[in-house]
Structures are given as C-alpha cells and as structure tokens.
DODREN-911474 format. One record per residue (C-alpha): x, y, z; residue in three letters; residue number from 1. Coordinates in Angstrom, 3 decimals. Example, Ala and Ser with C-alpha at 12.3 -4.5 7.8 and 13.67 -1.06 7.14 Angstrom:
BEGIN
          x          y          z   residu   num
     12.300     -4.500      7.800      Ala     1
     13.670     -1.060      7.140      Ser     2
***
This chain:
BEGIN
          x          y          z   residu   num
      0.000      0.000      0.000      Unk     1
      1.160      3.662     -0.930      Unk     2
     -0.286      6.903     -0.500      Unk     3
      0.004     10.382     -1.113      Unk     4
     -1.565     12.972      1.416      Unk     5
     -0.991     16.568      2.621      Unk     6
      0.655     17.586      5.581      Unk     7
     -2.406     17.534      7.915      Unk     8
     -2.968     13.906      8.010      Unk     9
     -2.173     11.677     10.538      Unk    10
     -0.729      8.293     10.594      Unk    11
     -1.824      5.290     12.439      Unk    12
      0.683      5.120     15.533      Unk    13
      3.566      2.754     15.091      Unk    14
      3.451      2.809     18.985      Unk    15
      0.382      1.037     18.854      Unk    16
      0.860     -0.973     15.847      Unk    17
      4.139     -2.554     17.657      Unk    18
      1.552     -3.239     20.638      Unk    19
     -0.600     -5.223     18.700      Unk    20
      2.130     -7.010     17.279      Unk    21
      3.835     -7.865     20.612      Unk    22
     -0.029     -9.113     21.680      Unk    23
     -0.014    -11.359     18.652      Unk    24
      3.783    -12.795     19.408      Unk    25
      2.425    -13.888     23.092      Unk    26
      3.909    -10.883     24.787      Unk    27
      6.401     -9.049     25.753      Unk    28
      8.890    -11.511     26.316      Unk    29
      8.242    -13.782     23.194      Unk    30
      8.430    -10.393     21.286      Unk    31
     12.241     -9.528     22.375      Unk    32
     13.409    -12.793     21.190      Unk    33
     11.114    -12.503     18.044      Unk    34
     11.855     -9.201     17.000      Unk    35
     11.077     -9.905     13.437      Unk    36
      8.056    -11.058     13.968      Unk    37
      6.841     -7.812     16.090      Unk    38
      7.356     -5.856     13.319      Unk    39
      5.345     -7.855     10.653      Unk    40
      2.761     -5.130      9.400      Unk    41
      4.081     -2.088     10.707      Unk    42
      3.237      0.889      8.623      Unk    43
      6.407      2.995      7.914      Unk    44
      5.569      6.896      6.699      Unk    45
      8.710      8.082      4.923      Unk    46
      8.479     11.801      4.248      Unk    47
      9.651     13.977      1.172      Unk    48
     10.210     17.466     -0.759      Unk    49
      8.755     15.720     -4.038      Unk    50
     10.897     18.320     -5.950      Unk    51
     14.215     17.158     -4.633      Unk    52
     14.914     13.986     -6.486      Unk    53
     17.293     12.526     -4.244      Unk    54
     15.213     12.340     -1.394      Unk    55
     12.026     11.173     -3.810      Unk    56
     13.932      8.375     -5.713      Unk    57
     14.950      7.230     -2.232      Unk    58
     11.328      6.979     -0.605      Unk    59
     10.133      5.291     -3.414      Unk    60
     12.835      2.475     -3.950      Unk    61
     12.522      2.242      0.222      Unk    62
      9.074      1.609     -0.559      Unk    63
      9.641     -1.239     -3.097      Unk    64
     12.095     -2.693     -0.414      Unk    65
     10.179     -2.602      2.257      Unk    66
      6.338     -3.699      0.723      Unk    67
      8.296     -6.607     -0.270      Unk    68
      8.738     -7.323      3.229      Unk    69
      5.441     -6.650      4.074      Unk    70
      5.225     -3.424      5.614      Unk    71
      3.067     -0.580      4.520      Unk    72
      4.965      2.544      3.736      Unk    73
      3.112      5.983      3.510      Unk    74
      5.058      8.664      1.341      Unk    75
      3.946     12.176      2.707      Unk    76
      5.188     15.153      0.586      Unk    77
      5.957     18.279      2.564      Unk    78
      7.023     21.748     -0.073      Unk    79
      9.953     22.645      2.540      Unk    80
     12.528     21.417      4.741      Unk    81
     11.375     22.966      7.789      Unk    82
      8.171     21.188      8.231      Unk    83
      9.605     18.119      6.962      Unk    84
     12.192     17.979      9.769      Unk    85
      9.185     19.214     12.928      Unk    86
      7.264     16.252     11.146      Unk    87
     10.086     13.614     11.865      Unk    88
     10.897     15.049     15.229      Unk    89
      7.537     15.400     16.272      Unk    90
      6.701     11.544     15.023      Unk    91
      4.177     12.615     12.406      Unk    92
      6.786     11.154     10.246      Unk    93
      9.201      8.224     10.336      Unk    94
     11.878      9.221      8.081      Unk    95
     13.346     11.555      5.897      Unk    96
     14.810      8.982      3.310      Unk    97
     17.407     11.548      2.157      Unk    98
     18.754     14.136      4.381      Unk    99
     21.701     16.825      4.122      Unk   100
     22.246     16.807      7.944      Unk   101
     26.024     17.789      8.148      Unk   102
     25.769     21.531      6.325      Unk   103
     22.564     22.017      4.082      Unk   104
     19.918     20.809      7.310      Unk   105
     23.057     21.613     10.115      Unk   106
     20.379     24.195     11.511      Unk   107
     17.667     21.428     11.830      Unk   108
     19.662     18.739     13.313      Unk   109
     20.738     21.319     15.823      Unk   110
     16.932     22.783     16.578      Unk   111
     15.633     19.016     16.352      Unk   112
     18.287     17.058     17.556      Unk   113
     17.284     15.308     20.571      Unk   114
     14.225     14.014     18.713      Unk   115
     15.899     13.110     15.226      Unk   116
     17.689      9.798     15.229      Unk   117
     20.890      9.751     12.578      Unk   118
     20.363      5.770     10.976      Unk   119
     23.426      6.683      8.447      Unk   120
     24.781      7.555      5.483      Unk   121
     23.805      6.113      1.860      Unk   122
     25.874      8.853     -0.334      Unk   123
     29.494     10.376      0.278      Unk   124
     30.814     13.855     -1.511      Unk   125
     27.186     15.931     -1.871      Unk   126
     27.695     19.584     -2.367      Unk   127
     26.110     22.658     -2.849      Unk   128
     26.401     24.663     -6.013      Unk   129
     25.983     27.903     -7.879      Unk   130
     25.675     26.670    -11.434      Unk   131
     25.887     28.713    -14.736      Unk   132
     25.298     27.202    -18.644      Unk   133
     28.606     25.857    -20.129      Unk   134
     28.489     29.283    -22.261      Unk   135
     28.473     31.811    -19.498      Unk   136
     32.008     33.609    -19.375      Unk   137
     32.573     33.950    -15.864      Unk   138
     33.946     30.595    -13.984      Unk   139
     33.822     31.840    -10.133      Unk   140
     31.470     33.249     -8.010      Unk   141
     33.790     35.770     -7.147      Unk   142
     33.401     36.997    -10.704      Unk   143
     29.436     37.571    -10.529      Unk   144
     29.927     40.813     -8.697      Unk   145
     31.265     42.896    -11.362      Unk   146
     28.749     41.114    -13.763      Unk   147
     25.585     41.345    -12.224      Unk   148
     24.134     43.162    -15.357      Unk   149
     24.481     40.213    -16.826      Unk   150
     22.378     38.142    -14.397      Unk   151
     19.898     40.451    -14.127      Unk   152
     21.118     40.626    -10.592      Unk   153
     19.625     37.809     -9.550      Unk   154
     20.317     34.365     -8.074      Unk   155
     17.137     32.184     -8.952      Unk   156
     16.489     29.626     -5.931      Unk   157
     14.860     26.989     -4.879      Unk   158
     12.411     26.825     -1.879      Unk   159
     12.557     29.370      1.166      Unk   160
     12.959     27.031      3.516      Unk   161
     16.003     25.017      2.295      Unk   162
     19.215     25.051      3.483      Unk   163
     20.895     25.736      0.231      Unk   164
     18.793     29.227      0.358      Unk   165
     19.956     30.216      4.122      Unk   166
     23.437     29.279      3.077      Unk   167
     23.521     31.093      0.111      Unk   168
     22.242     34.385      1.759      Unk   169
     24.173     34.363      5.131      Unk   170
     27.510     32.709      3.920      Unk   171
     27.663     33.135     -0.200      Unk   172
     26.587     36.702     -0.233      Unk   173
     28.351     38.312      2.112      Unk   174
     31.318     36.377      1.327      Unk   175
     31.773     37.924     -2.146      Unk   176
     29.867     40.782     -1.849      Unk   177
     26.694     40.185     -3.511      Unk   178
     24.278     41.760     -1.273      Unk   179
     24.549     45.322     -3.318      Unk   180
     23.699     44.157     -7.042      Unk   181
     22.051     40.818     -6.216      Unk   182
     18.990     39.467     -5.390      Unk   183
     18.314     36.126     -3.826      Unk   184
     14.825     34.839     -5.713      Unk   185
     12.620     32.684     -3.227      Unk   186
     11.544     30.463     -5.682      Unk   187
     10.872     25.858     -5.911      Unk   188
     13.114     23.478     -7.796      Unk   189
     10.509     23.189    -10.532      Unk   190
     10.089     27.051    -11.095      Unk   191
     13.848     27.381    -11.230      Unk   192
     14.506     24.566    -13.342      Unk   193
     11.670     25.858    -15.853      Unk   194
     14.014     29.637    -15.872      Unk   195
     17.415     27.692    -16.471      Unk   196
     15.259     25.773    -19.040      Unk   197
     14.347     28.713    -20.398      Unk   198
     17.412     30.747    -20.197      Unk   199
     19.209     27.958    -21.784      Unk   200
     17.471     27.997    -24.950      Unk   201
     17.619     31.672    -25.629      Unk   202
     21.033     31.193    -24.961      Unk   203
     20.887     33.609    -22.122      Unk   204
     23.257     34.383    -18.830      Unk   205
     21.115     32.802    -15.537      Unk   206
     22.914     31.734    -12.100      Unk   207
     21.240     29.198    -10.101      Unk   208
     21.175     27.864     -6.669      Unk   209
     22.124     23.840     -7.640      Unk   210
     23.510     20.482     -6.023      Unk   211
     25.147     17.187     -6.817      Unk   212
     23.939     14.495     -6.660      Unk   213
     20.741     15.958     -8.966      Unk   214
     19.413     15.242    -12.324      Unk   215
     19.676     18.756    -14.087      Unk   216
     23.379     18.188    -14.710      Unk   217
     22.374     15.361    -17.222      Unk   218
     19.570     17.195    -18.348      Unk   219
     21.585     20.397    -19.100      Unk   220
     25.080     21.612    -19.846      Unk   221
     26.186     23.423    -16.886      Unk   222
     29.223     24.263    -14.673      Unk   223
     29.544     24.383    -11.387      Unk   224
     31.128     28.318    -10.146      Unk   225
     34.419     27.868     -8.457      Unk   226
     34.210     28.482     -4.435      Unk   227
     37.354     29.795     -3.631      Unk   228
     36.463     31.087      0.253      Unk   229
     34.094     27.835      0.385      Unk   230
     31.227     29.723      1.206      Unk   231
     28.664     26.940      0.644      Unk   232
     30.489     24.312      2.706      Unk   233
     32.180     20.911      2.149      Unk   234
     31.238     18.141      0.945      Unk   235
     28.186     16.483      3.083      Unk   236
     26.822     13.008      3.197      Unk   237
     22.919     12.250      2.109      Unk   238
     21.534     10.307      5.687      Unk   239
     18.476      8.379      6.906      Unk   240
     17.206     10.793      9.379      Unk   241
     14.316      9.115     11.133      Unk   242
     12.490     10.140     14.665      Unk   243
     14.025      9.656     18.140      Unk   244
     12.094      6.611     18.627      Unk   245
     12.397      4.546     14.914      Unk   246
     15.213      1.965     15.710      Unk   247
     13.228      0.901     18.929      Unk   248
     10.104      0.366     17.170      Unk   249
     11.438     -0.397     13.734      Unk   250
     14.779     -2.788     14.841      Unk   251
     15.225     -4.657     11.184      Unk   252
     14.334     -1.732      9.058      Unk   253
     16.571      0.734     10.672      Unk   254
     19.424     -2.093     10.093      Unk   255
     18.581     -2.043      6.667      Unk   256
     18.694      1.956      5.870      Unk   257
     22.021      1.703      8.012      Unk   258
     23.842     -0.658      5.693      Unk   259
     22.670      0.782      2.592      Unk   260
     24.989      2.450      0.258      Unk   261
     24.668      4.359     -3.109      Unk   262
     28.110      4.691     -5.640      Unk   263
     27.962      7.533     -7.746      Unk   264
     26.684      5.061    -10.835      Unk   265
     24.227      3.316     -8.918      Unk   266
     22.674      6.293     -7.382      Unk   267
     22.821      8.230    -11.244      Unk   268
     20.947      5.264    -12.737      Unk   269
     18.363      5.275    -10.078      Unk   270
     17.644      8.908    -10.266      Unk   271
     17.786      8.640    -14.060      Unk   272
     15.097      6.019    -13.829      Unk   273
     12.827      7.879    -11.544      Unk   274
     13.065     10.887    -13.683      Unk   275
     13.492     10.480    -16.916      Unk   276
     13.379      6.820    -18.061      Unk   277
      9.850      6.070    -16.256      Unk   278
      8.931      9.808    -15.721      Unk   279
      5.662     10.470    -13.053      Unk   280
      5.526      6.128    -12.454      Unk   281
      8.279      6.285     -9.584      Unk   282
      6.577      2.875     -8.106      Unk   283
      7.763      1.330    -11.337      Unk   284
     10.842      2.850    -11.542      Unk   285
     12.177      1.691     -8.254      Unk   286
     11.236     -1.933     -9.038      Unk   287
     13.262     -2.291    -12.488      Unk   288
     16.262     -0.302    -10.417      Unk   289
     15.432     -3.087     -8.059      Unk   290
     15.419     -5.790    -10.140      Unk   291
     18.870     -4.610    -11.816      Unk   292
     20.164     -4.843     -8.060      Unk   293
     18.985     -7.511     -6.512      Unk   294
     22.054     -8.667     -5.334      Unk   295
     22.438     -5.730     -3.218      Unk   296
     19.028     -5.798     -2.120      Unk   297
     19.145     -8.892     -1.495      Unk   298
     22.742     -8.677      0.603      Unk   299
     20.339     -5.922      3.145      Unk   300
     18.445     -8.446      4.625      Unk   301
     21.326    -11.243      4.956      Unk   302
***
C-alpha cells in the first residue's frame, strides 16, 4: 500500500501498531526474542520534498524494499525542509529517506536534535552549487559581482525554507559581496529549473542555486562556479534521518537503511530512472532499479 496525502494527516501510531504485534507474538517476552516477527505489518511513513529527487527516488525504492517485506509505507510530501524535519521530530513522520544533515539541514539537526535519530549515510561527496550554462564567461562566483548586469542581478532559488537558500544568503553573499547588485529569488526546484530551461534555450546568462547528486546536470550543460572562500560548505553526506524513537520500534528496518549504500553510478541510474526513463511512475521505476540490483538488495536483509 502507498499513498500520497498533505501535511495535515495523521498516521496510524507505530506505537500502537508494535503493541498489537507484541499481543499477537504472546507478549512481551516472546516479542524480544522474536523481533522480526513484532514488526510484521508495521506501517512505515517516509516523508519527502517531491521536488528534490534525491530524497524522492529514495522513498520510493525504500518503498519497493520494504512492501516486499510486508510493511506498509506511507510517502507524505511536505514543499519545505522545515516542516519536513518538525514532522520527523515530532513523530508525524518516520523518516526523511534523504537528508543533508552535516551543512545544508546543520540548523535542523541542531533545533531538532534530541528528537531526530541519525540511521546513516547512503551517499558520500554531496555539495552545494551555484551553477551557470557551459556558455556563461565567468567561472567563479567571485566573478558575478562585477557582472551582475548580466544576471539580471539575480540568483534564482529553490524553496525558502532550504538550506541551500539560508546558506547562500548568510555565507555566499556576504562572502563575495553580492548583497549590493544581487537578489536572492525565493523560488521551488521546478520554477527554477523551468528559468534555467528557459534561459538555456535563448542562450541567455542565468545563475542558479544547484547540487550534486541531482538530475539537471544530465539534463543540461552546466558548470559548477568555483568556491574559492568555500562559502557553501564541504562536501556532506545524504543520511536516513528518522524520529528519536524509529530503531526501537522499527529494529530490522533501521538495520537495513544503516547498511545501505549508493556509488555515484548506482545512485545516477536510479535517479535517471525515476526521472526520466519512467517519468511520473516512480513505483515502477524503483522496481526495475530493483530488479537490476537484486544482489544488493538482497545482501540488506542477509
């Protein structure tokens, strides 16, 4: 079973649906020696910005993996970061499949911490980016100062609430002195990705707010802006950020999410799947990448 609902619904409470299942493993005793068992038809609600591919790819291959098993997994799409991350803390939500918790979501893992639970890291070497089109003159962000006439001194983002948006207006800005002749544009992935779209094929100047691991750069021909006072950060890891109480209620599949592990290939075929090669049939999607791994799926539940 799948789903997708707004952010005002509410889940059925894993709290009670591990009660039931203790009651139907002969109690509490049987349960901790059966742990498997007490988790048979849990419902797990894995929450997402539907925009951001990484973390939607994720949700729905974790939903393939886990259905198999024979939980239910809910996939609840939130349109920011910020009430994504109360939603996992808070319990409304189980976990965020594909976090940035070490510099893009820093700020939410701080505010949230005690309540977020960190299950690990699938992806190594993320990073922030101000991207350009290949033909754009300028290679550094320290350049777009002088050149803001060209940009129409603006820096098209993504959603308000990200963290790419707070870094790039507290850290890139002042850093190289953009605050004067640019202007940060609150905007979502889609609407900026329709702009560079747009941009591109008028063969027009545009700087965006961008990030790797992410589709576009297969979709377009970009370059990344050199950082030379590393403004937006190092590299980060993508994590399983789930609520405070997850690995207590869910044993096996927090075991699972903590062994998993994405290569750069693996993760650019699944995203390329998800978006392009079965476009708006994600459910599909996750079970060819699936079937294409199965070895490694397989080696998660060994």
């Amino acid at each position: 079973m799948s789903t997708r609902t707004g952010t005002a619904s509410k889940f059925m409470g894993v709290t009670a649906a591990a009660a039931l299942a203790l009651t139907a493993c002969g109690g509490g005793d049987d349960a901790a020696e059966n742990g498997d068992e007490a988790e048979a038809g849990g419902t797990v609600t894995l929450g997402i910005i539907p925009s951001w591919t990484d973390g939607l790819s994720m949700a729905y291959l974790w939903q393939g993996i886990l259905e198999d098993e024979g939980y239910d997994v809910e996939i609840e799409e939130i349109n920011d970061a910020a009430p994504l991350y109360t939603g996992v803390a808070q319990g409304d939500i189980d976990v965020y499949p594909s976090a940035w918790p070490e510099v893009t979501h820093a700020e939410y893992m701080d505010e949230y911490g005690d309540d977020l639970e960190d299950l690990g890291a699938y992806y190594e070497g993320a990073v922030l980016t101000l991207a350009v089109p290949e033909y754009t003159e300028i290679d550094s962000i320290a350049e777009l100062a002088d050149n803001a006439e060209d940009f129409n001194g603006q820096v098209i983002g993504i959603e308000p609430g990200s963290g790419h948006m707070g870094v790039t207006a507290n850290d890139v800005f002042p850093t190289y002195g953009l605050d004067e002749n640019f202007e940060l544009v609150e905007s979502s992935t889609a609407a900026m990705l329709t702009e560079l779209g747009s941009a591109i094929d008028d063969e027009e100047d545009i700087v965006v707010t961008l990030w790797r691991p992410f589709y576009a750069y297969g979709n377009f021909d970009l370059k990344d802006l050199e950082d030379p006072e590393g403004a937006l950060g190092e590299p980060e890891t993508l994590n399983f950020i789930a609520n405070s109480e997850f690995s207590s209620e869910f044993p096996e599949v927090a075991e699972w999410m903590g062994s998993f592990t994405l290569s750069d290939e693996e993760y650019a075929e699944l995203e390329d799947m998800m978006v392009n090669e079965y476009a708006d049939n994600e459910e599909e999607a996750a079970q060819a990448w699936m079937e294409d791994n199965a070895d490694m799926i397989d080696s998660l539940k060994e």
